[in-house]
C-alpha positions as CSV (number, residue, x, y, z in Angstrom):
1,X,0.0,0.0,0.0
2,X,1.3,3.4,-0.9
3,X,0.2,6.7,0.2
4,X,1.2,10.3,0.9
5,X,1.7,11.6,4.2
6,X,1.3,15.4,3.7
7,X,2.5,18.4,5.2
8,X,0.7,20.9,7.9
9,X,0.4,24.7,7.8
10,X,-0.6,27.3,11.3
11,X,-2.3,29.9,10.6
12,X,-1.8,31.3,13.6
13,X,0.1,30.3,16.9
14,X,-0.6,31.1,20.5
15,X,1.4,29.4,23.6
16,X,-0.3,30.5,25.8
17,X,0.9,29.0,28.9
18,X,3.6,26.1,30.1
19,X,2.0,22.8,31.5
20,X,2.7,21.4,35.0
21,X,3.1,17.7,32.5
22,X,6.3,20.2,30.9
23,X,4.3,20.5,27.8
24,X,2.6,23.8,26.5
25,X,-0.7,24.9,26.2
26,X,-1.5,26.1,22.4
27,X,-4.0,27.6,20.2
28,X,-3.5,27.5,16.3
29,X,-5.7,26.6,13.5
30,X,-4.2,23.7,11.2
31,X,-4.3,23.4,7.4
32,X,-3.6,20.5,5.3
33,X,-0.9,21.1,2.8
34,X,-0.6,19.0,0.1
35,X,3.3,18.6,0.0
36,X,4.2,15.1,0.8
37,X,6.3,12.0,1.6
38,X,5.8,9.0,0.1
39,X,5.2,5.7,2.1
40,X,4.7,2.4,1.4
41,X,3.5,-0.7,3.3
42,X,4.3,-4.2,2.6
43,X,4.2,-7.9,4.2
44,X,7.9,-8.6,5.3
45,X,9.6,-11.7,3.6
46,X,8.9,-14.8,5.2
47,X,11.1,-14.6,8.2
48,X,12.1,-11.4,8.1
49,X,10.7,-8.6,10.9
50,X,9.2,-5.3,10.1
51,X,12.1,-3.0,9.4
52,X,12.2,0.6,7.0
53,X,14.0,1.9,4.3
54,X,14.5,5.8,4.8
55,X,15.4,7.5,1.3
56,X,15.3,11.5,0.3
57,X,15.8,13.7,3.0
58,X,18.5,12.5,5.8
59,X,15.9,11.8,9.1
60,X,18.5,12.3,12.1
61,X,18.4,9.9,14.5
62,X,18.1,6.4,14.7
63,X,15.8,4.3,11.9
64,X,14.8,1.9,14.5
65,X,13.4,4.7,16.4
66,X,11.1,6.1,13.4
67,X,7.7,7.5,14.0
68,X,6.6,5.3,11.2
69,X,8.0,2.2,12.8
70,X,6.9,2.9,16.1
71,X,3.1,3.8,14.7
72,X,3.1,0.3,13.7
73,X,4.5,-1.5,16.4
74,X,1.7,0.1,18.5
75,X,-1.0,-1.1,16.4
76,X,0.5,-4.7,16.9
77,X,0.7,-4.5,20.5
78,X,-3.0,-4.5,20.6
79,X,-3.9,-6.6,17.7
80,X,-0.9,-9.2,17.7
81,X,-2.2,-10.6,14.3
82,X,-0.4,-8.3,12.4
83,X,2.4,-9.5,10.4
84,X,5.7,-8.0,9.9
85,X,6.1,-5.2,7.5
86,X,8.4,-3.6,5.6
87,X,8.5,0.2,5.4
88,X,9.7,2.5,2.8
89,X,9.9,6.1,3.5
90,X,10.9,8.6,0.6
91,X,11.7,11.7,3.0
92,X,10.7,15.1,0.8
93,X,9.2,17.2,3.6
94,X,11.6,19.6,4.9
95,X,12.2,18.6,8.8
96,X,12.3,21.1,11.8
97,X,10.3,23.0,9.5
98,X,7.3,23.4,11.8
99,X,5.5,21.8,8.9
100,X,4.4,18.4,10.9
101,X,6.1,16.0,8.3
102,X,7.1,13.4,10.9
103,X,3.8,13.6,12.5
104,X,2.1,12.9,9.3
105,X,4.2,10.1,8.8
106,X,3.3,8.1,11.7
107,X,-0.2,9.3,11.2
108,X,-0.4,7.5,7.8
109,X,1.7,4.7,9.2
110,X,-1.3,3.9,11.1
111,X,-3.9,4.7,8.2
112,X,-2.2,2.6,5.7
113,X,-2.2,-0.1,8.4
114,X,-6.0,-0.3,9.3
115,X,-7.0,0.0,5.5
116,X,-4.3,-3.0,4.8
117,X,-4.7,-5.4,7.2
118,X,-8.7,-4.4,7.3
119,X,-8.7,-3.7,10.8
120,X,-11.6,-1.2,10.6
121,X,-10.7,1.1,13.3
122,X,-13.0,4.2,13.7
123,X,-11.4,8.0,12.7
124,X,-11.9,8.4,16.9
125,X,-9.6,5.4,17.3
126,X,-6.8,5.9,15.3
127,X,-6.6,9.5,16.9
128,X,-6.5,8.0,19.8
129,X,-3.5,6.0,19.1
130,X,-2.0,9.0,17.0
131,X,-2.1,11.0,20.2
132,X,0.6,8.4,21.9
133,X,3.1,9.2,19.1
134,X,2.8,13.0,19.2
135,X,0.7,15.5,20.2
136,X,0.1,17.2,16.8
137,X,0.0,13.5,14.8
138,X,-4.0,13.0,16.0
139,X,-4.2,16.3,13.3
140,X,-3.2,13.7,10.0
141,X,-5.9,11.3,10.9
142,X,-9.1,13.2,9.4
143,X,-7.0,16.0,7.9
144,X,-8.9,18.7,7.3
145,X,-8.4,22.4,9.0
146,X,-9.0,22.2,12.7
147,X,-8.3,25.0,15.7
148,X,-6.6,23.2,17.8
149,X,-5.8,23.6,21.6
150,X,-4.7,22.2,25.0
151,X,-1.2,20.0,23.4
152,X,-2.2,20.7,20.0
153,X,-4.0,17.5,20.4
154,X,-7.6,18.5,20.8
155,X,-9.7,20.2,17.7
156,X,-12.7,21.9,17.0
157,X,-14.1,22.3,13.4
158,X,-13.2,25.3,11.5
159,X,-14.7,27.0,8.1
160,X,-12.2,28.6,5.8
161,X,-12.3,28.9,2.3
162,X,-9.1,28.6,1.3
163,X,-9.4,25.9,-1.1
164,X,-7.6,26.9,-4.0
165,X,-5.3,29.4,-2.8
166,X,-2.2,30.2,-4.1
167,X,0.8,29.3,-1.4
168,X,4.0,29.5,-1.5
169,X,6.2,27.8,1.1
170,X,10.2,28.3,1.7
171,X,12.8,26.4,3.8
172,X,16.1,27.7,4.6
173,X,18.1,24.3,5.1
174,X,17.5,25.7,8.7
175,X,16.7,22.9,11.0
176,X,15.0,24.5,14.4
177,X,14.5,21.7,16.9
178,X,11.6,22.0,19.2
179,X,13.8,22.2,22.2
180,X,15.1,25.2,20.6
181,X,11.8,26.7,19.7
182,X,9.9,25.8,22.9
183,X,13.6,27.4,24.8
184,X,12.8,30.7,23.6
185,X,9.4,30.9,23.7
186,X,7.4,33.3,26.8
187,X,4.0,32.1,27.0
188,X,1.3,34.7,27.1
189,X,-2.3,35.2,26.1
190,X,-3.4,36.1,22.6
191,X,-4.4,40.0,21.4
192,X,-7.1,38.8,19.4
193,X,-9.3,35.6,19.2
194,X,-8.2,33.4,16.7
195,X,-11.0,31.9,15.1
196,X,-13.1,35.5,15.2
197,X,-9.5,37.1,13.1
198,X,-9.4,34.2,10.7
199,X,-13.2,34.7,10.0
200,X,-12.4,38.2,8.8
201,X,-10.6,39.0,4.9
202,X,-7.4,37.9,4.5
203,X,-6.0,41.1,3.7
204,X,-6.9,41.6,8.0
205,X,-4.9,38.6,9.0
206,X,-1.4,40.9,8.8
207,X,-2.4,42.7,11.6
208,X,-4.4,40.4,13.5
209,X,-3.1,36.7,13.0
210,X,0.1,36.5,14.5
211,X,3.1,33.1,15.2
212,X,4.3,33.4,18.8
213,X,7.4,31.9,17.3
214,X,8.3,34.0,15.1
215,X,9.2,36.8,18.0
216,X,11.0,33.6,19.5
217,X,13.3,32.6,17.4
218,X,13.7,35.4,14.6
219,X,16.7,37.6,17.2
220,X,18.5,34.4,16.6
221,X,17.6,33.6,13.1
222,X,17.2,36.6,11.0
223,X,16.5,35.1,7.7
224,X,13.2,34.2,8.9
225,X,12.2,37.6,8.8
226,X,14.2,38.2,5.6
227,X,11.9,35.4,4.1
228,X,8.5,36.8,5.1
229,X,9.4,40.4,3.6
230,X,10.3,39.0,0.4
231,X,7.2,36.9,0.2
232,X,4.7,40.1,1.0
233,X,7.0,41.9,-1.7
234,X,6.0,39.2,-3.7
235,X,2.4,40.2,-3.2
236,X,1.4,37.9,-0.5
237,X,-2.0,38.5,1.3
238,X,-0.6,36.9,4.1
239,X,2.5,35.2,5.3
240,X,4.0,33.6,8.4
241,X,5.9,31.1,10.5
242,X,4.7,27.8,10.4
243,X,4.6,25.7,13.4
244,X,7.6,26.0,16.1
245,X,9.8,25.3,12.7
246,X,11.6,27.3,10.0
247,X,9.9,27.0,7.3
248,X,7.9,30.6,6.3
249,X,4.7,30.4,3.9
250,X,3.1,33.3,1.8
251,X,-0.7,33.3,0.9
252,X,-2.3,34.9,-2.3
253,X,-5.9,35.5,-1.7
254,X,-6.1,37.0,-5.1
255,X,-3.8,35.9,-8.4
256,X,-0.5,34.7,-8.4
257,X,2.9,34.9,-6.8
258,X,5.2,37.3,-8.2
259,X,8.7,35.1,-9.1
260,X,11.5,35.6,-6.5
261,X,14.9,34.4,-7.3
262,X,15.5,32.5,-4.0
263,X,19.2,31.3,-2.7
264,X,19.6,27.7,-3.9
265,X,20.2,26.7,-0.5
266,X,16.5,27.3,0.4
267,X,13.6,24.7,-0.3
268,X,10.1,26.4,-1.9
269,X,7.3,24.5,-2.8
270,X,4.9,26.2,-4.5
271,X,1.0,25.4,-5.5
272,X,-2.6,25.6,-4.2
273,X,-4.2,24.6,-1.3
């Protein structure tokens, strides 16, 4: 089985407090992006135990630690009829981006495991397992835009026609670890109500919807900053942070991006939501 884990986008992110459990308490809207990873799922060889083959992007850490990997042996500890698997992961999703990539992995690790092996678990179910891996994977299960709060973890729906937008995304070939991010971060309440500012035009959202992040981490990394100027002199309606990551995104509400020459160290996708 082969699908495509894709990407997230905030608009919008609040920490608004620190946790006694050492996590933080959040408020953000998510947004499907359709920039993906390619996995597949297959039976093992007879004999062999489920294992994964990690091409594209280097992943740091250990493979016998992956998201993916561990998504699976999760499902098996409850249902111990599962075979072994083998995994193949082609890595194209920047990481440390703040655009969810791993999450979304594991995510459709578990998908692509229910719809194989039939085990017809419920949406509610496989969030519930999603939410052991990571507390923004539960997000990849239904994904469609949800505000989320409390860990990132818990969702309300959310109307916004973005469909079709024009979006551009770009990646410095900086990776931000979320130690690092969650380091520098001050938690304190939002100026505005999140879901009441994204109801409003786009052409609002400058002043009103805002990355608690991005005063975080852009003293120490500049070129986040540099990004998001170039993209609104590019013509974006709208452009921010994503995530606790480094990857900045521009959105058009009208027409289309102007062309930037970008460094070729950075990464853009580009396309429609």
């Amino acid at each position: 089985m082969l699908v495509f884990p894709n990407a997230k986008l905030n608009l919008g992110l609040y920490i608004t407090q620190r946790r006694p459990d050492g996590f933080h308490t959040l408020e953000s809207v998510f947004v499907p992006l359709p920039w993906t990873d390619a996995l597949e799922m297959l039976p093992a060889a007879p004999g062999q135990a489920t294992s994964i083959t990690l091409t594209g992007r280097p992943i740091p850490g250990d493979p016998a630690t992956n998201l993916c990997l561990r998504a699976y042996e999760l499902l098996r500890a409850d249902f111990p009829q599962l075979p072994p698997v083998q995994l193949y992961l082609h890595k194209i999703v920047p990481i440390g981006a703040g655009l969810g990539g791993g999450s979304a992995d594991a995510a459709f690790a578990l998908k692509a495991a229910n719809d194989l092996f039939g085990l017809n678990l419920s949406a509610e179910t496989l969030e519930s397992y999603a939410r052991r891996l990571g507390s923004d994977c539960a997000f990849f299960i239904r994904n469609k835009p949800v505000l989320a709060a409390e860990k990132g973890d818990v969702f309300e729906e959310i109307e916004l026609k973005l469909s079709g937008t024009a979006c551009v995304v770009v990646y410095p070939n900086l990776h931000i670890s979320t130690a690092e991010a969650y380091g520098r971060i001050v938690p304190q309440s939002p100026r505005f109500a999140l879901r009441e500012a994204l109801a409003k035009p786009m052409s609002t959202w400058r002043e009103t919807v805002s990355n608690d992040f991005e005063t975080a981490l852009t003293p120490a990394h500049p070129v986040l900053a540099e990004i998001k100027q170039q993209l609104y002199a590019a013509g974006a309606t709208y452009a921010s942070l994503s995530g606790s990551g480094s990857a900045v995104y521009g959105l058009w509400e009208t027409g289309e991006p102007a062309s930037v020459a970008w460094p070729s160290a950075h990464t853009v996708w580009q396309g429609r939501l």
